[in-house]
VMD Tcl script that builds the backbone (N, CA, C; Angstrom):
set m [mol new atoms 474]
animate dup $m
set s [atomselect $m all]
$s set {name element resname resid chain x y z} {
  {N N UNK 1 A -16.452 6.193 15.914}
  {CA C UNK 1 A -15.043 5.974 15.627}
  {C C UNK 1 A -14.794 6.098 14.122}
  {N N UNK 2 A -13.720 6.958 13.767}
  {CA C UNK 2 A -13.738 7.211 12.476}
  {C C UNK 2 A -12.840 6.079 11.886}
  {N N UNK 3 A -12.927 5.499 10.524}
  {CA C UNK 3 A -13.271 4.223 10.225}
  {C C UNK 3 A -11.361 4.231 9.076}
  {N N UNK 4 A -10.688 3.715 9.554}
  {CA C UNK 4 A -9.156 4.039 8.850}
  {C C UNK 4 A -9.101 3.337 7.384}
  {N N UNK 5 A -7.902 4.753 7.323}
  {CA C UNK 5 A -8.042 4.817 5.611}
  {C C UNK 5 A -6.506 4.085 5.480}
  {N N UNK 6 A -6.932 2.937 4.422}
  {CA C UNK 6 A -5.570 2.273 3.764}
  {C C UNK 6 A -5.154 2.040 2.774}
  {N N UNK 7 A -3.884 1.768 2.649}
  {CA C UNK 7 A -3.257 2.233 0.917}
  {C C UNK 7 A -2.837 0.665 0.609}
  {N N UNK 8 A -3.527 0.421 -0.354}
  {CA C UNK 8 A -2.779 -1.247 -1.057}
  {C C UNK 8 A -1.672 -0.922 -1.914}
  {N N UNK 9 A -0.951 -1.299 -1.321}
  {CA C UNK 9 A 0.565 -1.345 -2.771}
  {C C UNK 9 A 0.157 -2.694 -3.228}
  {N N UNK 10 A 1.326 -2.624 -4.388}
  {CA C UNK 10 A 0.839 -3.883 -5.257}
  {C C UNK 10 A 1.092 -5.452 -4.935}
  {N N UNK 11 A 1.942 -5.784 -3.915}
  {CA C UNK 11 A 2.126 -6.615 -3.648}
  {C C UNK 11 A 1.178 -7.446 -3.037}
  {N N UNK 12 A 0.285 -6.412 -2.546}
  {CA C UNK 12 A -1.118 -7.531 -1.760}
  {C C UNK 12 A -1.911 -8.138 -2.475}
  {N N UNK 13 A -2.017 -7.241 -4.092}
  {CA C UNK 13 A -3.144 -7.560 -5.122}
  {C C UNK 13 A -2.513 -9.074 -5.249}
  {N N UNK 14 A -1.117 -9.526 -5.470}
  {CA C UNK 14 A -0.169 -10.684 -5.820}
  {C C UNK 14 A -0.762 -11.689 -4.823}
  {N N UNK 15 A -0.634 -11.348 -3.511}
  {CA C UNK 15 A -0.423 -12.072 -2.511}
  {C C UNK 15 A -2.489 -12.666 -2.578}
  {N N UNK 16 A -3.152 -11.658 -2.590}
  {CA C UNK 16 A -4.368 -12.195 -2.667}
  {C C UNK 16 A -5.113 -13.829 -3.728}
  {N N UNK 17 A -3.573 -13.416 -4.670}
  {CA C UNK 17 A -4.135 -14.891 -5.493}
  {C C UNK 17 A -3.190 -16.030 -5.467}
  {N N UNK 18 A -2.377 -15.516 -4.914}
  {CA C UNK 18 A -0.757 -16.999 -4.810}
  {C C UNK 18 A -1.117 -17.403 -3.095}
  {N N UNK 19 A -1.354 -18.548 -4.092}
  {CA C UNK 19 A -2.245 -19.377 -2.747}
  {C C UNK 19 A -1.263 -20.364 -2.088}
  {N N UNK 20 A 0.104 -20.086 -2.656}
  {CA C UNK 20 A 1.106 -20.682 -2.087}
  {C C UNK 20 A 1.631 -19.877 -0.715}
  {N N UNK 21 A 1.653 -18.496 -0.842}
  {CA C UNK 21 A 2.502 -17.801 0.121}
  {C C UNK 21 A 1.828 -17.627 1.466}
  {N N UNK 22 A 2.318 -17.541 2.460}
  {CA C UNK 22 A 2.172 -17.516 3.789}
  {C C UNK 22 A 0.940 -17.065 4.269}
  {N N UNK 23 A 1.246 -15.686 3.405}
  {CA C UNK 23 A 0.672 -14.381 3.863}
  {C C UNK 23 A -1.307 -14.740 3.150}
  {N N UNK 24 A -1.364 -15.298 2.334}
  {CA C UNK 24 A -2.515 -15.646 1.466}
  {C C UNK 24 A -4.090 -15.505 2.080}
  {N N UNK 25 A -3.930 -16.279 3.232}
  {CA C UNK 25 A -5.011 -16.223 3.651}
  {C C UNK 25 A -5.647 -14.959 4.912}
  {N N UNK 26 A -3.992 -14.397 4.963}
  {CA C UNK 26 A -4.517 -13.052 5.871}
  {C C UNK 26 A -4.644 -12.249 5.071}
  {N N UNK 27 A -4.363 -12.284 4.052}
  {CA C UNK 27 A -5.094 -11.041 2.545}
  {C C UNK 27 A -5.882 -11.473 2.377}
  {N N UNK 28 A -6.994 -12.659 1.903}
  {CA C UNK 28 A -7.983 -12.755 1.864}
  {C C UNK 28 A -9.063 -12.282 2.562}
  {N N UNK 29 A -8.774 -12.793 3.844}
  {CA C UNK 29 A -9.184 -12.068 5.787}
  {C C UNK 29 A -9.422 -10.200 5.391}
  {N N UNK 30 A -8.318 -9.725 4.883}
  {CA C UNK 30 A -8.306 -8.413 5.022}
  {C C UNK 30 A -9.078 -7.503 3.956}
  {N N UNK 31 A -9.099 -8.847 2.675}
  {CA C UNK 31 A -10.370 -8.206 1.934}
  {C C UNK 31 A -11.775 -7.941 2.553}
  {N N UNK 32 A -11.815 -9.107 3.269}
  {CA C UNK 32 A -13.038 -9.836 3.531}
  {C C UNK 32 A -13.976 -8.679 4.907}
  {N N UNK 33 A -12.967 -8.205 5.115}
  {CA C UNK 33 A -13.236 -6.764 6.176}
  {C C UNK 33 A -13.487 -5.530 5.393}
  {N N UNK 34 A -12.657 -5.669 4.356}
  {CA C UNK 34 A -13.096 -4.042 3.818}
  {C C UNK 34 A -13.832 -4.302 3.284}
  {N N UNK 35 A -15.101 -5.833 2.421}
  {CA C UNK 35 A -15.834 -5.671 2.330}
  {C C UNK 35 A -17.047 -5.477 2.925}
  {N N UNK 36 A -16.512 -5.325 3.808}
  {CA C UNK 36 A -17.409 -5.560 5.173}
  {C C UNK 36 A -17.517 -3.736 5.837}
  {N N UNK 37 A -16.960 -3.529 5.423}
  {CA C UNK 37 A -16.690 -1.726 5.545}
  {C C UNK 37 A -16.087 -1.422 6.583}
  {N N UNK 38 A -14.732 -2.043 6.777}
  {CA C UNK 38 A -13.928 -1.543 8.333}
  {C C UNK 38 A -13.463 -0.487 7.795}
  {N N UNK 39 A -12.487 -0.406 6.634}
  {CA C UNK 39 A -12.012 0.572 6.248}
  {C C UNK 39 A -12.164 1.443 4.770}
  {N N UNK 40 A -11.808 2.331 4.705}
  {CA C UNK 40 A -11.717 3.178 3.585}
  {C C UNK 40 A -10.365 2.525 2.893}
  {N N UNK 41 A -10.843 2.543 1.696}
  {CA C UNK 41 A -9.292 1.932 1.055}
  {C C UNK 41 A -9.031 2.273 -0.723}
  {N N UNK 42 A -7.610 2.745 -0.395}
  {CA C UNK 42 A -7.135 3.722 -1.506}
  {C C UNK 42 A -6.343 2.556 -2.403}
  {N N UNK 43 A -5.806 2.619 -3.603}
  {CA C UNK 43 A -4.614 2.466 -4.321}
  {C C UNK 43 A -4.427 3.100 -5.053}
  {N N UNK 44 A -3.525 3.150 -5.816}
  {CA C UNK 44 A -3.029 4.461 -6.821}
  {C C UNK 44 A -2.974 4.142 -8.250}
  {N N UNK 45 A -2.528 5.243 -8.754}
  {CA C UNK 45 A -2.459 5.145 -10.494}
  {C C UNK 45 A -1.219 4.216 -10.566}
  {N N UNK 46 A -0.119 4.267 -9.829}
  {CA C UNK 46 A 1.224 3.597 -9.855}
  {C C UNK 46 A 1.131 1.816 -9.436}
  {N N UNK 47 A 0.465 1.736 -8.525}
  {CA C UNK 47 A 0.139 0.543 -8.283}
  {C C UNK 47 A -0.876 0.178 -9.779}
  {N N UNK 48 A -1.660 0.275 -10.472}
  {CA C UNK 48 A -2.609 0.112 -11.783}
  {C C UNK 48 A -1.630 0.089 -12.489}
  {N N UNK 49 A -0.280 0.563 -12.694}
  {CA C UNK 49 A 0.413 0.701 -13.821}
  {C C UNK 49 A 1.341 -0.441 -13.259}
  {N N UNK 50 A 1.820 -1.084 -12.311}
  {CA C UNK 50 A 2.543 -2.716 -12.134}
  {C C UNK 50 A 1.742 -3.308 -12.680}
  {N N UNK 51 A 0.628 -3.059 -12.236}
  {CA C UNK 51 A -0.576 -4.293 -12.301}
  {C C UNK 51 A -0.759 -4.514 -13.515}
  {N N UNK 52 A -0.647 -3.489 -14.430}
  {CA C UNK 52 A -1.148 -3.528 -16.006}
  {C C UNK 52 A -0.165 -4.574 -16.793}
  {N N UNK 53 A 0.915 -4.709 -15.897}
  {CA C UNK 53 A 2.385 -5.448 -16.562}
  {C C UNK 53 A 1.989 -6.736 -16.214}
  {N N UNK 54 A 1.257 -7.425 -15.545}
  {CA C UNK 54 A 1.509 -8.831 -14.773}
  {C C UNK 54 A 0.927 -9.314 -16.626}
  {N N UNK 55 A 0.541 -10.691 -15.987}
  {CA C UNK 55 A 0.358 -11.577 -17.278}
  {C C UNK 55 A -1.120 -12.088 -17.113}
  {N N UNK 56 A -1.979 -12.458 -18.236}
  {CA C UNK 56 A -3.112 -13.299 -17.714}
  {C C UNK 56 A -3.074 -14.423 -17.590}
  {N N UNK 57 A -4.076 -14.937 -16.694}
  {CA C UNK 57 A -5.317 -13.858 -16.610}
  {C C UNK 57 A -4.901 -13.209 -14.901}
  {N N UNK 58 A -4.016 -13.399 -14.327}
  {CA C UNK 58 A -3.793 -12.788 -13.005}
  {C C UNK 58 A -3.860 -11.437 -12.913}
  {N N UNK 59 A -3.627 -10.476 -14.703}
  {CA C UNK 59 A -3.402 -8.987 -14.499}
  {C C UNK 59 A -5.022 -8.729 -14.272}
  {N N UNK 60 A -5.956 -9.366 -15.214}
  {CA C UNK 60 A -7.728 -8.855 -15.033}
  {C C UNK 60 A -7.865 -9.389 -13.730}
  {N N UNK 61 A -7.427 -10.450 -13.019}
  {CA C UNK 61 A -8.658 -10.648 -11.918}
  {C C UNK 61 A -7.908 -9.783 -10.443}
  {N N UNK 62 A -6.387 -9.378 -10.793}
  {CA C UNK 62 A -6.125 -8.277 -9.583}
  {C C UNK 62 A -6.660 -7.154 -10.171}
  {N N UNK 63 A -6.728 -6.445 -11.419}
  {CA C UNK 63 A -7.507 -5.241 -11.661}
  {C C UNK 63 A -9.173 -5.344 -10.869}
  {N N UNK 64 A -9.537 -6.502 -11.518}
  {CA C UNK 64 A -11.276 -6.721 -11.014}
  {C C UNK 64 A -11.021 -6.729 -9.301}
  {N N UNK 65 A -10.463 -6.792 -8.390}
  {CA C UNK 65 A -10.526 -6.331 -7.155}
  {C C UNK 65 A -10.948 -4.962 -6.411}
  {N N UNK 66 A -9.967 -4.068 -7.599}
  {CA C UNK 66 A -10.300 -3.263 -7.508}
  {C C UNK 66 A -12.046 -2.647 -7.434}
  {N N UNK 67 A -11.950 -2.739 -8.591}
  {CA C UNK 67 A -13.390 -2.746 -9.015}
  {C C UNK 67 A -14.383 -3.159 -8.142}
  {N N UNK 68 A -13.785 -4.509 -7.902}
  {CA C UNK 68 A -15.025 -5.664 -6.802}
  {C C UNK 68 A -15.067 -4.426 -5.306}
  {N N UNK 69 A -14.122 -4.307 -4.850}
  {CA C UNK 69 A -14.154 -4.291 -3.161}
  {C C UNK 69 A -14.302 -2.635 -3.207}
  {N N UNK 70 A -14.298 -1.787 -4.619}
  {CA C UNK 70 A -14.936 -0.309 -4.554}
  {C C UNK 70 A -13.499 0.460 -3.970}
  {N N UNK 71 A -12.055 0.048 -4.451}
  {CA C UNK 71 A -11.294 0.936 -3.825}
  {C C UNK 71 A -10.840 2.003 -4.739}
  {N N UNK 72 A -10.657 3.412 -4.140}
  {CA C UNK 72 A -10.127 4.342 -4.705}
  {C C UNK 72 A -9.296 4.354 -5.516}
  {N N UNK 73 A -8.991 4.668 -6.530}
  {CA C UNK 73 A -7.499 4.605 -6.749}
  {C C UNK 73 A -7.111 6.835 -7.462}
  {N N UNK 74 A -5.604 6.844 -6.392}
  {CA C UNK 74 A -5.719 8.334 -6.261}
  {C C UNK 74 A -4.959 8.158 -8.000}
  {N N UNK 75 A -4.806 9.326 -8.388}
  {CA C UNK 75 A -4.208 9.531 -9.171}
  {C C UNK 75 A -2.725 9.980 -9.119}
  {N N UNK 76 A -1.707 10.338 -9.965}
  {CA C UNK 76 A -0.172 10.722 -9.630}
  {C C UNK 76 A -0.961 12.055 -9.858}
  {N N UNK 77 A 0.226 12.894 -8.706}
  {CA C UNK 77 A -0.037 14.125 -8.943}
  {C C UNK 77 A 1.432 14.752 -8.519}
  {N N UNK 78 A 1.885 16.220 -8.809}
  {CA C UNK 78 A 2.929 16.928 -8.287}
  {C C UNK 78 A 3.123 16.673 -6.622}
  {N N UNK 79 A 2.606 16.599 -6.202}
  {CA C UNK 79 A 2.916 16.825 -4.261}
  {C C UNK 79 A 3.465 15.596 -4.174}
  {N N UNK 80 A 2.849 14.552 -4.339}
  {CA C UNK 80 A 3.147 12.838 -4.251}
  {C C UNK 80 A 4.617 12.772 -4.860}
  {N N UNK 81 A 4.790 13.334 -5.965}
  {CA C UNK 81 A 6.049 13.389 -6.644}
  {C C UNK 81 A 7.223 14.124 -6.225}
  {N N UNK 82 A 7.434 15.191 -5.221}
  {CA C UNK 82 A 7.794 15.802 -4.902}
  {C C UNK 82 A 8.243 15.210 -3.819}
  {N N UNK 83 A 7.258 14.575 -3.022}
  {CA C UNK 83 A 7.860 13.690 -1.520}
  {C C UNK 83 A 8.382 12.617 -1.726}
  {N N UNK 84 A 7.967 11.926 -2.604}
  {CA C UNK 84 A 8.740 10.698 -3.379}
  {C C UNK 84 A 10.096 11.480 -3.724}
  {N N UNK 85 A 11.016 12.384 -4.172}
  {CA C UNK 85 A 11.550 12.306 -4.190}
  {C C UNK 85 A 12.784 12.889 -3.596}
  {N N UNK 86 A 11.769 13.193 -2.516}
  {CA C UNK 86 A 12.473 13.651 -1.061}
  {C C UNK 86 A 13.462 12.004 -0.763}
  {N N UNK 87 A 12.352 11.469 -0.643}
  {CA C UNK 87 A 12.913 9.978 -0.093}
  {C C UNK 87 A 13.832 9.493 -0.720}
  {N N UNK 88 A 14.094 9.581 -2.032}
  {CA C UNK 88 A 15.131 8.730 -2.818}
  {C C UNK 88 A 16.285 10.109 -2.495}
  {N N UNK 89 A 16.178 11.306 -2.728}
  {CA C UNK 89 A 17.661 12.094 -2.098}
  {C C UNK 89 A 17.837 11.399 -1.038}
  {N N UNK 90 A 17.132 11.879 0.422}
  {CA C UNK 90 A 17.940 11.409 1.189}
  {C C UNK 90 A 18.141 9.641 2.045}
  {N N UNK 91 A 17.945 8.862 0.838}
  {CA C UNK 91 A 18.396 7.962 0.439}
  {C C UNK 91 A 17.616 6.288 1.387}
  {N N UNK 92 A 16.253 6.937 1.483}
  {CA C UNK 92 A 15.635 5.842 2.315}
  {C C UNK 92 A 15.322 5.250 1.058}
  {N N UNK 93 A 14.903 5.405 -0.121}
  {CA C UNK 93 A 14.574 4.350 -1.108}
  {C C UNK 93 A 15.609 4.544 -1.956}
  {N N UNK 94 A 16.100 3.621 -2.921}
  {CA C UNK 94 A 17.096 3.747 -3.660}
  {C C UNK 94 A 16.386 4.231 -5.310}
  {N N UNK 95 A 17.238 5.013 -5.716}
  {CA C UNK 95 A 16.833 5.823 -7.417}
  {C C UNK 95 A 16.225 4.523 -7.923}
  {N N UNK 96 A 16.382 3.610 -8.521}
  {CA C UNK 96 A 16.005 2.610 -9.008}
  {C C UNK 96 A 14.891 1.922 -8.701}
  {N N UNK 97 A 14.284 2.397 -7.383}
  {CA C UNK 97 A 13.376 1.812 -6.706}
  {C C UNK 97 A 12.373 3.307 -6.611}
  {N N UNK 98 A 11.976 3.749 -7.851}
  {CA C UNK 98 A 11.356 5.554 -7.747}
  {C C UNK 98 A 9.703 4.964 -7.360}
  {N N UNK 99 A 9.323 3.526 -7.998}
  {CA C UNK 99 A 7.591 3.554 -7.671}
  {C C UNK 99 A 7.583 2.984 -6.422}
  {N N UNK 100 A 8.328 2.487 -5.744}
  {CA C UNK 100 A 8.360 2.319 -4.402}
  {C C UNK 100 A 7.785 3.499 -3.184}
  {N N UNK 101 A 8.876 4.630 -3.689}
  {CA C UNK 101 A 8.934 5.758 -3.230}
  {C C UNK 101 A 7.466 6.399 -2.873}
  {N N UNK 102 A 7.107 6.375 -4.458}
  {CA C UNK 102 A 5.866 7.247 -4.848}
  {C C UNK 102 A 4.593 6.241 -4.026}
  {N N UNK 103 A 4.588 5.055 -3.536}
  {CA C UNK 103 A 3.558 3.808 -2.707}
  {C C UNK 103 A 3.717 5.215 -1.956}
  {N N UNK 104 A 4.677 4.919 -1.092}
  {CA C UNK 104 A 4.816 5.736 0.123}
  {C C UNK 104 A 4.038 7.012 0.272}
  {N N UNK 105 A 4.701 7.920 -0.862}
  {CA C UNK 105 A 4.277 9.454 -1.014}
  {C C UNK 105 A 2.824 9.237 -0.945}
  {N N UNK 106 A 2.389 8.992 -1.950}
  {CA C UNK 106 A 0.780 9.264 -2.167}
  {C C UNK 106 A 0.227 8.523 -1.242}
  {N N UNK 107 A 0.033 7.688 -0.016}
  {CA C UNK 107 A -0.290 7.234 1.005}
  {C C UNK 107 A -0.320 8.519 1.831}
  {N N UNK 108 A 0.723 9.235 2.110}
  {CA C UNK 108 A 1.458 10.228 3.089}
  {C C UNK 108 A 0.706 10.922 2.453}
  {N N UNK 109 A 0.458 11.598 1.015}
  {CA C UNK 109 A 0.053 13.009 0.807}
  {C C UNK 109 A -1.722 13.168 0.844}
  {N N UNK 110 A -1.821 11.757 0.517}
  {CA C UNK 110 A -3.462 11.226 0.835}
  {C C UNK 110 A -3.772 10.999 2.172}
  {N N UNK 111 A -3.442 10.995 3.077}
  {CA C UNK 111 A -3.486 11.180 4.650}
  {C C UNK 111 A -3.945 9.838 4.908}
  {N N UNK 112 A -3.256 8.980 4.324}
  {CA C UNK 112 A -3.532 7.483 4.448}
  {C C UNK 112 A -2.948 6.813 6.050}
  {N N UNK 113 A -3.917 6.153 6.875}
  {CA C UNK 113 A -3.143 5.619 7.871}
  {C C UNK 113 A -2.453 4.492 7.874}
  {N N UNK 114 A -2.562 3.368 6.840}
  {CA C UNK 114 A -1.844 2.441 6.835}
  {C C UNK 114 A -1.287 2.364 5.609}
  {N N UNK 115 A -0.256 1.668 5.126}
  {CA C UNK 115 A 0.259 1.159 3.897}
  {C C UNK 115 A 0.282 -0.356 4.188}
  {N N UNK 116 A -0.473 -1.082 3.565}
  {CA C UNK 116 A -0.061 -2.557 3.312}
  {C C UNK 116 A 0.930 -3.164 2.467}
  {N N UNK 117 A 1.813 -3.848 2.556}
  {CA C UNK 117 A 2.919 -4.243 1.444}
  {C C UNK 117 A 3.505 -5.485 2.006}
  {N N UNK 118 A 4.008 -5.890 0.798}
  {CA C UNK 118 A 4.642 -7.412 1.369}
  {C C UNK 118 A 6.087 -6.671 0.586}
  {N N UNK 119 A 6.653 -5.784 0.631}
  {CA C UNK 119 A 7.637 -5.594 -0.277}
  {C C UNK 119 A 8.747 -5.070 1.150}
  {N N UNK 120 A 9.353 -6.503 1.111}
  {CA C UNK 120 A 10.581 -5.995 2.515}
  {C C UNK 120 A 11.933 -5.907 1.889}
  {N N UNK 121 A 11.825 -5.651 0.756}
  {CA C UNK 121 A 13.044 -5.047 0.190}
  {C C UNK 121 A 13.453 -3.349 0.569}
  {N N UNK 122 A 11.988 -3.200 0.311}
  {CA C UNK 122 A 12.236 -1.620 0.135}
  {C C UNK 122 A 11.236 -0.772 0.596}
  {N N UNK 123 A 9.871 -0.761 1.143}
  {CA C UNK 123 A 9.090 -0.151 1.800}
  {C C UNK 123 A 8.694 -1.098 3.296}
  {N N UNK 124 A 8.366 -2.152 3.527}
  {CA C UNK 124 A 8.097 -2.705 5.053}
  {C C UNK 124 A 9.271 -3.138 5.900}
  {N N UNK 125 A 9.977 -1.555 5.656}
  {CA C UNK 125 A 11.307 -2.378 6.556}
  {C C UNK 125 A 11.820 -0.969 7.745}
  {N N UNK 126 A 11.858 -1.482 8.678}
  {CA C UNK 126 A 12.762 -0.472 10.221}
  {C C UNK 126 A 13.249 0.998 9.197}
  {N N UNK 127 A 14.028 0.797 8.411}
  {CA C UNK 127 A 14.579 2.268 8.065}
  {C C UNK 127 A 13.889 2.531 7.147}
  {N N UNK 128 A 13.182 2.305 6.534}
  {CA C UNK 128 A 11.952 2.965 5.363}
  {C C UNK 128 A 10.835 3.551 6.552}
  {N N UNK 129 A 10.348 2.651 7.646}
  {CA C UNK 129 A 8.955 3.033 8.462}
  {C C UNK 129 A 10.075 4.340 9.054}
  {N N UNK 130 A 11.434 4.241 9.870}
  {CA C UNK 130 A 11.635 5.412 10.496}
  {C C UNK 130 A 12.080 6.823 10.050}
  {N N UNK 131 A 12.833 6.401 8.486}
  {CA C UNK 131 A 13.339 7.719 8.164}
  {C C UNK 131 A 11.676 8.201 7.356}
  {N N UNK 132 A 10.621 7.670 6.533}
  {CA C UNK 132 A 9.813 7.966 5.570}
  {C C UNK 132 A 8.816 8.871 7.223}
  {N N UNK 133 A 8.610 8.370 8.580}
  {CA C UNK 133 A 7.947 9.156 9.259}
  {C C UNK 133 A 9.253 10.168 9.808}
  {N N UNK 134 A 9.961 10.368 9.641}
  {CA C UNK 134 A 10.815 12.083 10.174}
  {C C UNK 134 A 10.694 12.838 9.081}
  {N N UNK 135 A 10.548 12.585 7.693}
  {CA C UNK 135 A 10.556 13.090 6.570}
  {C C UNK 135 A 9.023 13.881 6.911}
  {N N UNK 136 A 8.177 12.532 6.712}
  {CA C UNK 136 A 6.602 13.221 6.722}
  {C C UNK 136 A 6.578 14.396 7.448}
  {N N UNK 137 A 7.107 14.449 9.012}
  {CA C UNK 137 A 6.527 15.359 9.594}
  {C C UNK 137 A 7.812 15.948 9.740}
  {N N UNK 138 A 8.468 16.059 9.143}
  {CA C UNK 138 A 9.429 17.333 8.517}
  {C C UNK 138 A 8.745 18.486 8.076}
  {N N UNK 139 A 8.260 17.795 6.686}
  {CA C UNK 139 A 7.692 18.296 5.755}
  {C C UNK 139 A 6.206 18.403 6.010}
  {N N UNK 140 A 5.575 17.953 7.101}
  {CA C UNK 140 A 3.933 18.697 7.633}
  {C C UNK 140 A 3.349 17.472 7.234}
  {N N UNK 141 A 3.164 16.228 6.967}
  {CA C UNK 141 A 2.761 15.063 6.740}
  {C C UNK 141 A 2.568 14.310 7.978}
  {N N UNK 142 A 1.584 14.067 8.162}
  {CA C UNK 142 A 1.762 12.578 9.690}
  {C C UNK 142 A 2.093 10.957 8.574}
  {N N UNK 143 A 2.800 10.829 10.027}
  {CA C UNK 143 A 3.812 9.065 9.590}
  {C C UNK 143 A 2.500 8.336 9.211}
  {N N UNK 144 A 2.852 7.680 8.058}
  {CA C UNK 144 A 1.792 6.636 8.228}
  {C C UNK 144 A 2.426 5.298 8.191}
  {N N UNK 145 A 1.720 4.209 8.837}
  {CA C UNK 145 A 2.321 2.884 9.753}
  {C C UNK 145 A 2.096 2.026 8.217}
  {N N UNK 146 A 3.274 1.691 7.853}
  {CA C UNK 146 A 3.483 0.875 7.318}
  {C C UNK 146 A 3.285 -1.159 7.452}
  {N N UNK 147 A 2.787 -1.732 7.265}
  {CA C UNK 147 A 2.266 -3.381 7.767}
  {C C UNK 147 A 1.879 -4.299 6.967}
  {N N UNK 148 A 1.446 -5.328 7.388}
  {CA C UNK 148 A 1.147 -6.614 6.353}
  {C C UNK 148 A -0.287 -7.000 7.163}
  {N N UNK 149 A -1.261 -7.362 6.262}
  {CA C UNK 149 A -2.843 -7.676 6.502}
  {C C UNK 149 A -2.871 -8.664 8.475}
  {N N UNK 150 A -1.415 -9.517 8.574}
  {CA C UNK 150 A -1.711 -10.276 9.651}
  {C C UNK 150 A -1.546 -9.257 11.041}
  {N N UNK 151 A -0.959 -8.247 11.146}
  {CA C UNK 151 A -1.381 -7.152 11.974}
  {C C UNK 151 A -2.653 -6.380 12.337}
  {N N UNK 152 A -3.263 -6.144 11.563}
  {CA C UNK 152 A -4.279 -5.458 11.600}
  {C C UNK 152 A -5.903 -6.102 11.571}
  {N N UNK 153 A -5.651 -7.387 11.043}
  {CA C UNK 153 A -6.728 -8.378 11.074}
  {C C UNK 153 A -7.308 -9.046 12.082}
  {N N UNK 154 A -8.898 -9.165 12.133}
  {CA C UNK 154 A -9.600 -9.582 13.661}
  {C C UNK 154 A -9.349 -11.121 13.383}
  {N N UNK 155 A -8.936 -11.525 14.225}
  {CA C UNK 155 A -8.822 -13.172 14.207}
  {C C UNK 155 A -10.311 -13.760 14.890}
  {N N UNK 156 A -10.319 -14.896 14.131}
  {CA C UNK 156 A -11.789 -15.274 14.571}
  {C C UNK 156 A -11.577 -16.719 16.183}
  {N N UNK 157 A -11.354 -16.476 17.307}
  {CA C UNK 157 A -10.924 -16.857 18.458}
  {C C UNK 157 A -11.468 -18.300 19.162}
  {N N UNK 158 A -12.863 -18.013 18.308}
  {CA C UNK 158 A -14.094 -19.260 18.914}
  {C C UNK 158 A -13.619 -20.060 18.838}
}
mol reanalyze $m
mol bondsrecalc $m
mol representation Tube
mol addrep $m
């Protein structure tokens, strides 16, 4: 079984250390698998460039994740940029919201199957998952499923 490839936007790196929010301990869970090698797992130059903004010491120890758990990070390139701004014309992400866009794109142009995000403003939401998959495979891209770590995570049942 070939082993699925996923895209961290930046909101999970957040969610992995705010030990207040809901979501906290199913990001932990979902590290705790890819270190474990369920999946292949990407982030991008755009996500590194939020991250570079946070404050310390929270900006080094979400960078050191990276690092720690061995994930990719793609670089920006023309194609990614190009579908990103497919999406903001026809108006599933708003202009103002352009690195949102680009999560999306480079997931899609990297043949990423999941996107993780806690961002329900503007990428984990009904009309971002339906118009961003008619776009993809408009344009020759397969949809990729947009979600949050408590979907996709093995719960331990015992």
């Amino acid at each position: 079984m070939r082993v699925p490839k996923i895209y961290l936007e930046t909101t999970v790196f957040n969610y992995y250390f705010d030990t207040d929010r809901d979501a906290h301990t199913d990001t932990v869970k979902l590290f705790d698998e890819i270190k474990a090698g369920k999946y292949e797992v990407f982030t991008s130059i755009y996500v590194m460039d939020e991250l570079a903004k946070a404050g310390e010491p929270k900006r080094s120890n979400m960078l050191e994740l990276i690092e720690k758990y061995d994930i990719i990070v793609v670089p920006a390139d023309e194609e990614t940029e190009k579908l990103a701004d497919i999406y903001i014309n026809e108006k599933v992400i708003p202009t103002s919201k352009q690195l949102d866009s680009l999560h999306i794109a480079c997931a899609s142009v990297n043949d990423v199957d999941y996107i993780f995000s806690f961002n329900f403003r503007h990428i984990n939401r009904i009309k971002t998952k339906e118009m961003t998959s008619i776009i993809n495979i408009r344009e020759g891209y397969k949809p990729v499923k947009i979600t949050v770590p408590a979907e996709v995570i093995e719960y331990d049942e015992s």
